[in-house]
C-alpha positions as CSV (number, residue, x, y, z in Angstrom):
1,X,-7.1,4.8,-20.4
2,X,-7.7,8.6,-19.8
3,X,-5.3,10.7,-18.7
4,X,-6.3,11.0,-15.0
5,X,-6.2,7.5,-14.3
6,X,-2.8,7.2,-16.0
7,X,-1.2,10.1,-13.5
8,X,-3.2,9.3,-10.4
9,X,-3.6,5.2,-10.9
10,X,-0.8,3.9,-8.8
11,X,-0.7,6.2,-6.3
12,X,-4.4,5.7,-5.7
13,X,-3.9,2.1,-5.4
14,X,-0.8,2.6,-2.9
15,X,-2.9,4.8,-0.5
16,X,-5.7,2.4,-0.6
17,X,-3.4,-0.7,0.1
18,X,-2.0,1.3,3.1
19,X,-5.2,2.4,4.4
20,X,-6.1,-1.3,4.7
21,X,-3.1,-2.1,6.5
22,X,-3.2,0.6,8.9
23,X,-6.9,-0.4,9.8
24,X,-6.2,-3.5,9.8
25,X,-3.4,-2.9,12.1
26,X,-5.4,-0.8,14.5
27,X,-8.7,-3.0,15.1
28,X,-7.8,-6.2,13.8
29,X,-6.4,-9.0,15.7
30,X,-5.0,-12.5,15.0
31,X,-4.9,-13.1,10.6
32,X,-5.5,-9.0,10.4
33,X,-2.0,-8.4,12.2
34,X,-0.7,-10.8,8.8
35,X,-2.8,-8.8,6.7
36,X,-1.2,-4.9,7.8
37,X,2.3,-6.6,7.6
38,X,1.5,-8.1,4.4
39,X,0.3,-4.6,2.7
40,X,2.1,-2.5,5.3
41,X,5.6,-4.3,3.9
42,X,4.5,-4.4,0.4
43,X,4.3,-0.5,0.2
44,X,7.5,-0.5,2.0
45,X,9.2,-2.3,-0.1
46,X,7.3,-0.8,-3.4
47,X,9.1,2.5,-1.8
48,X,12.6,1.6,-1.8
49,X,12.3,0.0,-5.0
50,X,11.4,3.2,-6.8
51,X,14.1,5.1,-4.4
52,X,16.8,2.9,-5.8
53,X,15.8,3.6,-9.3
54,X,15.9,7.1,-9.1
């Protein structure tokens, strides 16, 4: 693994996970609404994880 992926990895995937939600949350309906609280929460909670450990 090269050393850009290993910085920027997670936080790539975090932003891409969120920017589902949030698109999901704007033109979805119905199962998409599960979908943006599903990844919307996930981050969340990914967040206050990493908050408590610091």
């Amino acid at each position: 693994m090269n050393r850009g992926m290993k910085l920027w990895g997670w936080p790539m995937v975090v932003g891409t996970v969120t920017g589902a939600g949030l698109v999901a949350a704007l033109l979805g309906d119905g199962a998409w609404d599960y979908w943006s609280w599903l990844t919307l929460g996930g981050v969340s909670l990914l967040c206050a994880v990493v908050a408590r450990k610091i």
